[in-house]
C-alpha positions in Angstrom: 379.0 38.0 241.9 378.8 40.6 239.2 382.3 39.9 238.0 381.9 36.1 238.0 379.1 36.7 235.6 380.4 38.5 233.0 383.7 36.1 233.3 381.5 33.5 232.7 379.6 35.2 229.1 382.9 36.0 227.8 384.2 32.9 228.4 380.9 31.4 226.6 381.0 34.0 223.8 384.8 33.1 223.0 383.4 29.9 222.5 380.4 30.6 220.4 383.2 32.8 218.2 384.6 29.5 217.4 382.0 28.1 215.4 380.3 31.8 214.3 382.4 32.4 211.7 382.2 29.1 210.2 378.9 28.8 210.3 378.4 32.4 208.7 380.4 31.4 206.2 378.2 28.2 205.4 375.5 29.8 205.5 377.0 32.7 203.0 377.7 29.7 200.9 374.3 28.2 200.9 372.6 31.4 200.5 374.7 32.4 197.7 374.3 28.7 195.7 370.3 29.5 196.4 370.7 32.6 194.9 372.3 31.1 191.8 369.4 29.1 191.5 371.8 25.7 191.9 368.5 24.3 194.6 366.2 25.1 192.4 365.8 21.8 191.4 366.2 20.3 194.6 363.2 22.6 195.8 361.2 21.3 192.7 361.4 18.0 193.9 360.3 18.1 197.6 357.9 20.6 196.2 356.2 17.7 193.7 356.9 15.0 196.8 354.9 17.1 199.0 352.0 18.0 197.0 352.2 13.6 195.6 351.9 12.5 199.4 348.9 14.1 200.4 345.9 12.3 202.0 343.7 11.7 199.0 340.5 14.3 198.8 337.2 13.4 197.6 336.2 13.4 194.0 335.3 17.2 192.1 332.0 15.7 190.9 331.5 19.5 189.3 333.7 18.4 186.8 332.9 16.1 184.1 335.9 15.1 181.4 334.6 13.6 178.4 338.0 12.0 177.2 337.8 11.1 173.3 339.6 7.5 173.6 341.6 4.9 171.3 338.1 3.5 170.8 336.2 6.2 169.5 339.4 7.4 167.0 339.2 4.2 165.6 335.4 4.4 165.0 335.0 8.2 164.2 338.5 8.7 163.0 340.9 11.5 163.6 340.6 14.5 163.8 337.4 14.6 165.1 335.0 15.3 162.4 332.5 18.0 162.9 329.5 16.3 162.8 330.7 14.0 165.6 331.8 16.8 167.7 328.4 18.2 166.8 326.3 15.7 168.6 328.4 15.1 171.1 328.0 18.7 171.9 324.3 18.8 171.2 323.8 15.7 173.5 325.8 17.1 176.3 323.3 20.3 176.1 320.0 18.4 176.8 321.2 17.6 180.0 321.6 21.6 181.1 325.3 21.9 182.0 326.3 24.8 183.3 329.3 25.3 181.0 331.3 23.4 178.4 334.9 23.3 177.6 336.0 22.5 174.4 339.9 21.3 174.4 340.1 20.3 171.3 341.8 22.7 168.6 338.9 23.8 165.9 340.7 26.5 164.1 339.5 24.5 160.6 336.6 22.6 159.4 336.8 19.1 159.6 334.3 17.4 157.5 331.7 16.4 157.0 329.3 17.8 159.5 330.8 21.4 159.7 327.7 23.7 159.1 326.4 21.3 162.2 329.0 22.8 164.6 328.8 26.4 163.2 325.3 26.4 164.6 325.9 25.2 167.8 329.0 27.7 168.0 326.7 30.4 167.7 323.6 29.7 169.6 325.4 27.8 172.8 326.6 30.6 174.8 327.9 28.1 177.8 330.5 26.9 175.3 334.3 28.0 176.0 336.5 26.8 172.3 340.4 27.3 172.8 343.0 28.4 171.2 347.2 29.4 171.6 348.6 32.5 172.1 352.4 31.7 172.9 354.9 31.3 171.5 353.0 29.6 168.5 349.6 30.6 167.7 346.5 28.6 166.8 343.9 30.7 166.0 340.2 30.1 167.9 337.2 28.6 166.4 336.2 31.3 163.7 332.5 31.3 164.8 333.0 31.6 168.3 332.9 35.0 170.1 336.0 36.3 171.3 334.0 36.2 175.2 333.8 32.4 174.6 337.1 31.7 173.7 340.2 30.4 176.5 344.0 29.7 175.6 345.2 26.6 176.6 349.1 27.7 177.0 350.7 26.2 180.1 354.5 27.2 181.1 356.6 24.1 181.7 359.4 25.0 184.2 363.0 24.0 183.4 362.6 19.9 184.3 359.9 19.9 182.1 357.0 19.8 184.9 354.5 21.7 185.2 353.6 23.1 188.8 352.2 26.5 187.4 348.9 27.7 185.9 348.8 30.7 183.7 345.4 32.1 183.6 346.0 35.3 181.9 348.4 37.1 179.4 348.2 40.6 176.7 348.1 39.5 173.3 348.0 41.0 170.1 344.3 41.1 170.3 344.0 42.4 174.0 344.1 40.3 177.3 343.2 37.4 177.2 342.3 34.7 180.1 342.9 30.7 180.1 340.2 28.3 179.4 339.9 27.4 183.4 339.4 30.9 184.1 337.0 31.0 181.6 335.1 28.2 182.7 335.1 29.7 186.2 333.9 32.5 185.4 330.9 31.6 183.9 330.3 28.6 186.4 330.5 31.1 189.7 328.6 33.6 187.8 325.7 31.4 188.6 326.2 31.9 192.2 326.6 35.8 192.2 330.2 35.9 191.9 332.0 37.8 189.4 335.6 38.0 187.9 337.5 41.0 188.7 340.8 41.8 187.3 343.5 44.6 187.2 346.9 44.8 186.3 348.5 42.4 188.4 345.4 40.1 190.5 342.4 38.1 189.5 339.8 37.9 191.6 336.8 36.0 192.0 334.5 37.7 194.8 336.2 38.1 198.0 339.4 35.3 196.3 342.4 36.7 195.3 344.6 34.3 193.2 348.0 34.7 194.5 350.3 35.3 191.5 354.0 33.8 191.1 356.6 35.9 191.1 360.4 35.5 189.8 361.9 34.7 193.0 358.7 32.8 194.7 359.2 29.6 197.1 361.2 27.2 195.0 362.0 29.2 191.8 364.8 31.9 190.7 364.6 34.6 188.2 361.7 32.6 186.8 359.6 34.1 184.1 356.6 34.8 185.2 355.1 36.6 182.5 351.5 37.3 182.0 349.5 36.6 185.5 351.1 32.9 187.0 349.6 31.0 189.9 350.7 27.9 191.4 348.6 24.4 191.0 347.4 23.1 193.7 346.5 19.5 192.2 343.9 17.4 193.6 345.2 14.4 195.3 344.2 11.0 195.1 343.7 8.5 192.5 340.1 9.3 191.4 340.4 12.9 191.2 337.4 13.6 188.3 335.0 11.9 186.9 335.8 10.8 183.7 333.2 9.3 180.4 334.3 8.1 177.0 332.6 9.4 173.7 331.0 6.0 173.2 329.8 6.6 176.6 328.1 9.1 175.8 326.8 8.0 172.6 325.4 4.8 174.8 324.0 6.5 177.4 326.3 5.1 180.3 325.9 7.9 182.8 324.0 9.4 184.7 322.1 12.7 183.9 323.1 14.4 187.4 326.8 13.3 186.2 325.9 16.6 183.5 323.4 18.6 184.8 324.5 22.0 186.6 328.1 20.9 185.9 331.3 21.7 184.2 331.9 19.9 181.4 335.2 19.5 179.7 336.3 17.7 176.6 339.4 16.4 175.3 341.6 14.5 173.6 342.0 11.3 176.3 343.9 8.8 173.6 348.1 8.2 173.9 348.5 8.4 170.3 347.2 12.0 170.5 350.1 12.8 172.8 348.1 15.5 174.3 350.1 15.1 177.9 351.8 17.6 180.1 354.3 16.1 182.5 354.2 16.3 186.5 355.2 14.5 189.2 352.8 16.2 191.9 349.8 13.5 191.3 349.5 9.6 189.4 349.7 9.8 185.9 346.6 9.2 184.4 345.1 6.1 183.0 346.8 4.6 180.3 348.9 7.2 179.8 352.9 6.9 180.0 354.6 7.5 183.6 354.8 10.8 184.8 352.0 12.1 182.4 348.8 13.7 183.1 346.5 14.1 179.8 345.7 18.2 178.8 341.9 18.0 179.7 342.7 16.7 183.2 345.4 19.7 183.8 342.4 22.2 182.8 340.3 20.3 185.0 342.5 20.9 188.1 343.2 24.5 187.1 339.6 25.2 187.3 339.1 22.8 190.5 341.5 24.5 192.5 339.8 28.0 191.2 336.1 27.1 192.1 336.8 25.2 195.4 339.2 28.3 196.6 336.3 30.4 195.9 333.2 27.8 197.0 335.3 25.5 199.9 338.0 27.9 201.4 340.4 25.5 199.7 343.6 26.5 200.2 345.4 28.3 197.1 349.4 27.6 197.4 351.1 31.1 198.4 354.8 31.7 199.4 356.6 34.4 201.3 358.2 37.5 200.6 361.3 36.6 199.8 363.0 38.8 203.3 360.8 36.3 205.3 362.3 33.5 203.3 365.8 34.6 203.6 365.3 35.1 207.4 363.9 31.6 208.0 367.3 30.0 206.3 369.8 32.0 208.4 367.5 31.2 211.4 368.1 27.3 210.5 371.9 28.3 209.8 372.1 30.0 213.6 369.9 26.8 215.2 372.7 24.4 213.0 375.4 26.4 214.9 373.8 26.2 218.4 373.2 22.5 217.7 376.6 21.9 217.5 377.9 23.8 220.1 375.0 22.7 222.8 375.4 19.3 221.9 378.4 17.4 223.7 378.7 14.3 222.2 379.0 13.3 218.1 375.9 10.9 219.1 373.6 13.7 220.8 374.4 15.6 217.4 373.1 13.2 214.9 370.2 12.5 217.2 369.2 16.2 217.7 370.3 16.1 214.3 368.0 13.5 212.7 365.2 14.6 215.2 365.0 18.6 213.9 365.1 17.3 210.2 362.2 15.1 210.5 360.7 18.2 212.5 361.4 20.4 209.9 360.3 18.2 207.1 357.0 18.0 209.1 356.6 21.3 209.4 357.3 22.3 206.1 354.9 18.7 204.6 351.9 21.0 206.7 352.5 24.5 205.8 351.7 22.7 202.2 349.0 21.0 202.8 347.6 25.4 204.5 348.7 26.7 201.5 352.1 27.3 202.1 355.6 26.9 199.8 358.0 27.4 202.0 362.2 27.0 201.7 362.6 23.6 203.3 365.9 22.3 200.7 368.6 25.6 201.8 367.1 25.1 205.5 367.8 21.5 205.9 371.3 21.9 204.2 372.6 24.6 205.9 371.6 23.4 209.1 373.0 20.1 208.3 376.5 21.5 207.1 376.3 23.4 210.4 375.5 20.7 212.9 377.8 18.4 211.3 380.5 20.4 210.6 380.7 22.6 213.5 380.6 19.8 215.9 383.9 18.7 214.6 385.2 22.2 215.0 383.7 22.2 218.7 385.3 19.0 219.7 388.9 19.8 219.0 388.2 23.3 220.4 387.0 21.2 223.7 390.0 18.8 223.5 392.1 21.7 222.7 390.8 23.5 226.1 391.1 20.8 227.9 394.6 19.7 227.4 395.4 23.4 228.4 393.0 23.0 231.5 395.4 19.8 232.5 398.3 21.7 231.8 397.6 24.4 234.2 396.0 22.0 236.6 399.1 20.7 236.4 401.1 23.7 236.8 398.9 24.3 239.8 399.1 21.3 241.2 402.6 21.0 241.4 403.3 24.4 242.8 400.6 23.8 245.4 402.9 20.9 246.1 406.1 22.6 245.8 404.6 26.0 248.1 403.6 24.1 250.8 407.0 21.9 251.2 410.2 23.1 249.5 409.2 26.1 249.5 408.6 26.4 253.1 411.7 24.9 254.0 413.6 27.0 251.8 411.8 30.7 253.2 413.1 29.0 256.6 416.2 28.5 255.7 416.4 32.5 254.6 415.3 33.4 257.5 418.0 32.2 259.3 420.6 33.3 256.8 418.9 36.9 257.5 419.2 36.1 261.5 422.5 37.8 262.1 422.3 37.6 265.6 422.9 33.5 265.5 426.5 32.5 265.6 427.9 31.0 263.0 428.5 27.7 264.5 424.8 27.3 265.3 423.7 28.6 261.8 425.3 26.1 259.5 424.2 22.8 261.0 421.0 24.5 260.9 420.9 25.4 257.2 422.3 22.1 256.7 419.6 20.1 257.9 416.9 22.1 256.4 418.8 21.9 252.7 419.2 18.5 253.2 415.5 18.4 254.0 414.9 20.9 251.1 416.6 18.0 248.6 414.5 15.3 249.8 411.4 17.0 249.2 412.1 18.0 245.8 413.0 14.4 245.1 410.0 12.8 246.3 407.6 15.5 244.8 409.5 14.2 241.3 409.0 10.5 242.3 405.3 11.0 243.2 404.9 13.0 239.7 406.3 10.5 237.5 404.7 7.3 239.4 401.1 7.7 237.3 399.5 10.0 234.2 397.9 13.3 237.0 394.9 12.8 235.2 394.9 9.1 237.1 396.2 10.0 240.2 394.1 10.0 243.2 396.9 10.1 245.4 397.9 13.4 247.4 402.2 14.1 248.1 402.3 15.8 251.5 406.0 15.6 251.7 408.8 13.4 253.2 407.5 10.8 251.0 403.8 10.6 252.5 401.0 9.9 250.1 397.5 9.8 251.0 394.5 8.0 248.9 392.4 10.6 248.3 389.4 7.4 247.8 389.3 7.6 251.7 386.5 8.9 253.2 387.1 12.6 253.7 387.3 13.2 257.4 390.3 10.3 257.5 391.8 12.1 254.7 391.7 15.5 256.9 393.1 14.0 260.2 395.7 12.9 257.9 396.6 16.2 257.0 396.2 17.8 260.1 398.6 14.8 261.4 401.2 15.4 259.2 401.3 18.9 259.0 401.7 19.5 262.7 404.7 17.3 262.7 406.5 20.1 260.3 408.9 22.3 262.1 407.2 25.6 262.1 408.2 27.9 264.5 405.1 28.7 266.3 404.1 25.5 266.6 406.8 24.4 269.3 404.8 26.5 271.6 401.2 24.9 270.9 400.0 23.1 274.1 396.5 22.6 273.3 395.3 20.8 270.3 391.4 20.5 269.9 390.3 18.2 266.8 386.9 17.5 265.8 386.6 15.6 262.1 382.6 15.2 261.8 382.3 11.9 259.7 379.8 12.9 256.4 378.5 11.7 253.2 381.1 12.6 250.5 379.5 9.8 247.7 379.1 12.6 245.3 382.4 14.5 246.1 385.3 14.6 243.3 388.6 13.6 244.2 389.5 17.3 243.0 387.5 18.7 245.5 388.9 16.0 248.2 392.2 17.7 247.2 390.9 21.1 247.7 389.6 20.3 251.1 393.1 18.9 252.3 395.3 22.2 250.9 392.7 24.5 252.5 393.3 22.5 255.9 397.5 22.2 255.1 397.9 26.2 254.2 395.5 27.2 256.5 397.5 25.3 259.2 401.0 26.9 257.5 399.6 30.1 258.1 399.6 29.6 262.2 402.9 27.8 262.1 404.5 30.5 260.5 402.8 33.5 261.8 400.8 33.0 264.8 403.6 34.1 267.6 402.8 33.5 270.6 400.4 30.7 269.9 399.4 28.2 272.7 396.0 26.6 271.6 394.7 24.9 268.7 391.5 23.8 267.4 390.2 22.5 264.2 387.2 21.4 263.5 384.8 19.8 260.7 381.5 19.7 260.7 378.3 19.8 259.0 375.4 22.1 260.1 371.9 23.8 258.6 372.8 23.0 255.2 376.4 23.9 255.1 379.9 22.1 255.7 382.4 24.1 257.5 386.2 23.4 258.0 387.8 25.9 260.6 390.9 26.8 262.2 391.1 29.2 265.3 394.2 29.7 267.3 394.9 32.1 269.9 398.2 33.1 268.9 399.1 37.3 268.1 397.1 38.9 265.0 399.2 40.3 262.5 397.6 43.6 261.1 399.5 44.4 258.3 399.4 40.5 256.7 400.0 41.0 253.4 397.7 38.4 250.8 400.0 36.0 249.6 400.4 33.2 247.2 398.9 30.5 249.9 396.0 33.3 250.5 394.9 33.8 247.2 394.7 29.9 247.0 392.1 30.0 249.7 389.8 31.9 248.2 390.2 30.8 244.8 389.5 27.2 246.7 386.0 28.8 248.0 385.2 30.6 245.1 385.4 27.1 243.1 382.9 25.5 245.4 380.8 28.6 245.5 381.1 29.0 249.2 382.8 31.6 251.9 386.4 32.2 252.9 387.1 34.2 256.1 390.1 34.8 258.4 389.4 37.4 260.9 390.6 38.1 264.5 388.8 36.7 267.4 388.7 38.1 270.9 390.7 38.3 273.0 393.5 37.9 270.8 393.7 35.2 268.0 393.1 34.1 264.6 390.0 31.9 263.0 390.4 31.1 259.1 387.5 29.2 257.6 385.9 27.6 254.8 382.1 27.3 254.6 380.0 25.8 251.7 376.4 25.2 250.7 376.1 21.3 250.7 374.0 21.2 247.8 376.4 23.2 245.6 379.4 21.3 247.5 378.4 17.9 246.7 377.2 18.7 243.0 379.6 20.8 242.0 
């Protein structure tokens, strides 16, 4: 049993080897291109997909943009004079919000109404100005603490999208944090929870941003200078709130759209050009496709900040970059199981199309957790796995089996040739070793059987070249007898048993009892192979007491079906021969039970004999 088993895994691992190295190679290949940073873009794209086709989540009515339109540059001109800004300001304040974000870049007087704004800079301590840090500075508004002041640099990534929010950065004039952090800060601090920051994390209570690194989720020796996280945008199509100036000027809202709020305003007009382009949400209103207006961006950096902190939002994370590694060469190992597992070109594309939706499933949800993870190198190296090794596999399979009909073949024919010619021919050495026969008596005898010897060869050629063997269902039993192995078994057997009896064996001119039972039974689900098996167990076996069974006078054979098993036995009662040594015609016996995963025995029976038998499980038999 042992032995059969481990026959069996090396014969399964020399097949696996056929596609490993392949496959390891692909998988080098993909790893290698990843590496390069030749997906990168790929990954940006399913990346933006993703994030785009999310169920749309309720309005942020925390936030409040105040967008400075076509409308009001027309009326108030641009830029935004100071006095204008002023009021809108001090109009926005009698409504209590909690904190106001001024986008818009005040770095110079713009008058008239300047002393106006001064004032307000200095006595409204909710108020968060901007300015830019890198590469090109804009200095803040002069009359603004440094406390109250927020950059406004984002970090487009190669495409020119933006999927990342930097929120803090060393600078000339010490560390300094982004507007949305700012606004944050000063929003949560209402609730009790404070910024904390060291060298490489932000936190806000018990929230830890998680920060981008070169290699993480999608990118490659990215710069992630100063402290990077990724932005989680809010989906949907009414994402904030969002008032004109005029509005505001003519009292169209509502004072709880203010009060306790964050406020944020900004330059909402296309001839502005204030946009930052993404494909991860809509654009915005009126602006061109693909573009999402500045304020809007600050409003979903601070969003995604104040809802991790507030609503267990999720922020977007990714692995360590072992754990992403190992996930692609798992896909590139399930790519080269796929195609060895799967038989058929048609069972491979289904399993095939079936694991990439799967996949693209799974990886569409660990987004919507929180979760970047490697989808693009996982589907493509699986892909170029499945669909390449499958090739690979089938000629391996074709190339197996024409060797398998080959030695079936080879088989076959000796089987053919053993229990005929070659029978006749280790008869007709025998008698040319019988030296005690005269002369006269041994020729006509060696005669005949050469003559017979001729004729059998002949007709095993005929019978081979009549049909293709993988057609035949026919079975040569010599002096031109063939037998349609499509009969039901137990005629097939008395066939056999017919015929062979009728050979001129030795010990069968002595035989005067012959006993024959042939049990008819269901053999719907037997293969002809195995109907062939059956009848060269039954023909050797019976060769085996013609030959050497001296003495022999009785004869029975019998098939039959009992407690689950078929049996097909042979006892005779002729002499025992100790010292029989295992021949070629043995060693087909029980390679013929072993194959149907059943018993061979010949033993001696009392008081003097010989019973040789084949015995099988009729489960196994049948499905074999």
């Amino acid at each position: 049993m042992l032995p059969r088993l481990w026959k069996k895994i090396a014969a399964e691992i020399a097949i696996w080897r056929v596609g490993f190295l392949p496959g390891m190679v692909m998988l080098c290949v993909v790893m290698i291109a990843r590496l390069a940073g030749s997906m990168q873009s790929l990954e940006w794209l399913v990346f933006d997909s993703f994030l785009r086709l999310r169920w749309a989540e309720p309005q942020d009515e925390r936030i409040l943009i105040v967008g400075i339109q076509e409308d009001d540059i027309r009326r108030v001109g641009y830029p935004i004079p100071d006095g204008e800004m002023a009021l809108l300001l001090n109009t926005l304040q009698t409504y209590n919000p909690r904190v106001i974000g001024l986008d818009i870049v005040r770095d110079i007087p713009v008058k008239p109404g300047h002393f106006q704004l001064v004032n307000i800079f200095k006595n409204s301590k909710n108020l968060i100005g901007i300015d830019k840090v890198l590469p090109d500075t804009i200095d803040p508004p002069p009359d603004l603490p440094h406390e109250q002041v927020g950059f406004v640099d984002q970090i487009p990534d190669a495409d020119g999208k933006l999927r990342r929010s930097l929120l803090g950065t060393a600078t000339p004039q010490g560390y300094e944090f982004a507007l949305s952090v700012k606004l944050a800060e000063i929003y949560l601090a209402d609730q009790g929870i404070k910024l904390e920051r060291d060298r490489h994390t932000i936190k806000f209570g018990n929230t830890q941003l998680p920060r981008v690194f070169r290699n993480s989720g999608g990118y490659v020796r990215t710069d992630t200078g100063g402290l990077q996280v990724l932005l989680n945008f809010r989906s949907g199509s009414e994402r904030f709130r969002m008032i004109s100036l005029s509005d505001i000027k003519a009292g169209k809202f509502q004072p709880e759209w203010i009060r306790d709020r964050i406020v944020i305003i900004g330059m909402t007009a296309p001839s502005t050009k204030d946009f930052t382009t993404t494909s991860a949400i809509p654009s915005a209103q009126f602006a061109p496709p693909g573009q999402v207006y500045g304020v809007e961006i600050h409003a979903h950096a601070v969003s995604q900040i104040i809802s991790a902190v507030l609503n267990s939002r999720p922020l977007l994370n990714t692995w360590g970059e072992q754990w992403e590694y190992i996930w692609i060469i798992a896909w590139g190992f399930l790519g080269i199981a796929n195609a060895r597992l799967t038989k058929s070109p048609l069972i491979n594309l289904l399993a095939i199309n079936i694991t990439n939706l799967l996949l693209i499933i799974v990886s569409y949800l660990f987004i919507i957790w929180g979760w970047w993870i490697p989808i693009t190198p996982a589907i493509i190296v699986y892909n170029l796995n499945s669909l390449g090794l499958i090739a690979l596999y089938q000629y391996e399979q074709a190339l197996r089996a024409g060797i398998n009909a080959r030695q079936a073949v080879i088989e076959r024919t000796f089987e053919t040739i053993h229990n005929g010619p070659l029978q006749t021919l280790a008869k007709v050495l025998k008698l040319v070793r019988d030296r005690e026969l005269a002369t006269d008596e041994l020729l006509p005898e060696i005669h005949r059987e050469l003559e017979k010897l001729n004729h059998d060869i002949r007709g095993i050629h005929e019978f081979l070249q009549r049909e293709p063997i993988n057609q035949d269902n026919s079975l040569y039993l010599g002096q031109g007898l063939v037998i349609n192995l499509q009969d039901p078994i137990h005629e097939i057997l008395y066939q056999v048993y017919s015929y062979t009896l009728e050979r001129d064996l030795p010990c069968f001119r002595n035989l005067k009892v012959k006993i024959r039972t042939f049990d008819p039974i269901d053999d719907r689900y037997l293969s002809i192979e195995q109907k062939r098996g059956l009848c060269r167990f039954l023909e050797e076996a019976l060769c085996n007491v013609g030959k050497h069974a001296i003495g022999v006078t009785r004869l029975q054979v019998t098939c039959s079906s009992l407690k689950g098993w078929y049996t097909l036995s042979i006892v005779d009662d002729g002499l025992p021969i100790d010292s029989y040594k295992e021949g070629r015609g043995t060693q087909q016996l029980k390679n013929l039970a072993r194959e149907f995963k059943g018993q061979f025995r010949r033993v001696s029976v009392a008081p003097r004999g010989t019973l040789c038998e084949l015995s099988c499980p009729i489960a196994k038999f049948w499905l074999h």
